[in-house]
DOKOL-46033 format. One line per 3 residues: number of its first residue (from 1); their letters; for each residue y, x, z of C-alpha. Coordinates in steps of 0.02 Angstrom, whole numbers. Example, Ala and Ser with C-alpha at 12.3 -4.5 7.8 and 13.67 -1.06 7.14 Angstrom:
<recs>
1 = as = -225 615 390 ~ -53 684 357
</recs>
This chain:
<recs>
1 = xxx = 4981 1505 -3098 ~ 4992 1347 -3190 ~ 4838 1293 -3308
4 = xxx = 4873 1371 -3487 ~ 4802 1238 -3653 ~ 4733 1336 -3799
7 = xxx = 4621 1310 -3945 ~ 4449 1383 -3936 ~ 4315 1420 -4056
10 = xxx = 4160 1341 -4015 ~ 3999 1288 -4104 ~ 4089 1310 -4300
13 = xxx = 4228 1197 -4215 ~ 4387 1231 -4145 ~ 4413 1137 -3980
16 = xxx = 4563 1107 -3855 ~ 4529 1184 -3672 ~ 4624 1228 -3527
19 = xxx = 4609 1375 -3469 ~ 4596 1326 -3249 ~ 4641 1487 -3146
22 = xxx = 4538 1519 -3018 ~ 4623 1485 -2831 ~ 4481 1533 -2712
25 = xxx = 4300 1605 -2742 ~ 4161 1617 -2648 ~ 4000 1735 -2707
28 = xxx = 3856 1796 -2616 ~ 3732 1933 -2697 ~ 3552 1893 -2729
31 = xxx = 3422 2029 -2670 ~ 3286 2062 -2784 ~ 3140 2204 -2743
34 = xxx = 3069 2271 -2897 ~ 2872 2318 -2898 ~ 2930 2488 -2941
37 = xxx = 3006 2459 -2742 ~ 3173 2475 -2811 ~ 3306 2353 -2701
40 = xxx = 3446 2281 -2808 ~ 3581 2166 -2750 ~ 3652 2042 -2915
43 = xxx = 3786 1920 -2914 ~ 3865 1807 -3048 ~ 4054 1856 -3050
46 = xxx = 4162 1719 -3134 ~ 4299 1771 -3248 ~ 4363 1627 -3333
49 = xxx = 4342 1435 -3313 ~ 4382 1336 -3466 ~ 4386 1135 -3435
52 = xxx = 4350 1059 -3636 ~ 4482 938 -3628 ~ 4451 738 -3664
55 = xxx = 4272 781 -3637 ~ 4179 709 -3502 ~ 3984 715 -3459
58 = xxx = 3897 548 -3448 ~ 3918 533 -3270 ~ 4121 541 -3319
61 = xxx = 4146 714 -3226 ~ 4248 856 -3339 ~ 4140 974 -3422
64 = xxx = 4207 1164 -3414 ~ 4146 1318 -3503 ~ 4128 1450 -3377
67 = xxx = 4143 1641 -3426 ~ 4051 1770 -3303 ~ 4007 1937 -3277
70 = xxx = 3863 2011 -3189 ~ 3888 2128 -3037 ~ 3742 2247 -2998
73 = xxx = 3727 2362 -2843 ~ 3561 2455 -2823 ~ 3532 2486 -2645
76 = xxx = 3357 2577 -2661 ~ 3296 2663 -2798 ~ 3151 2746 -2820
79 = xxx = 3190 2852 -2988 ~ 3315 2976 -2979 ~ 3400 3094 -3105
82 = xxx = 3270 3230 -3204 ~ 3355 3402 -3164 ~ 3348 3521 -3320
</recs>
């Protein structure tokens, strides 16, 4: 899928992006254990990748506006449900 331009609102200002599909990803989870000794796996799932176009950081790469969403699998935890 070819990159789609569009206007974006950003900062009170309305700026041009391209919206860059993704073609490959690769995440890994992060394991975290919790003093309660809860074990929860995290990862930072990217949705979106928006590259601000005619932009460039001072080192003259692009600079892109990345959406994510978190992904969250508990693997141990030590609270369960209160049965009424």
């Amino acid at each position: 899928m070819p990159e789609t331009k569009k206007k974006l609102a950003f900062f009170g200002k309305e700026i041009d992006v391209a919206d860059v599909p993704i073609k490959k990803a690769t995440e890994f989870f992060n394991e975290y254990e919790l003093e309660d000794g809860s074990v929860l796996k995290v990862k930072c799932v990217a949705t979106s990748m928006l590259r601000v176009e005619g932009q460039f950081a001072p080192d003259g790469r692009p600079i892109y506006i990345v959406y994510t969403s978190p992904a969250v699998n508990v693997l141990r935890a030590t609270l369960s449900p209160v049965k009424h």
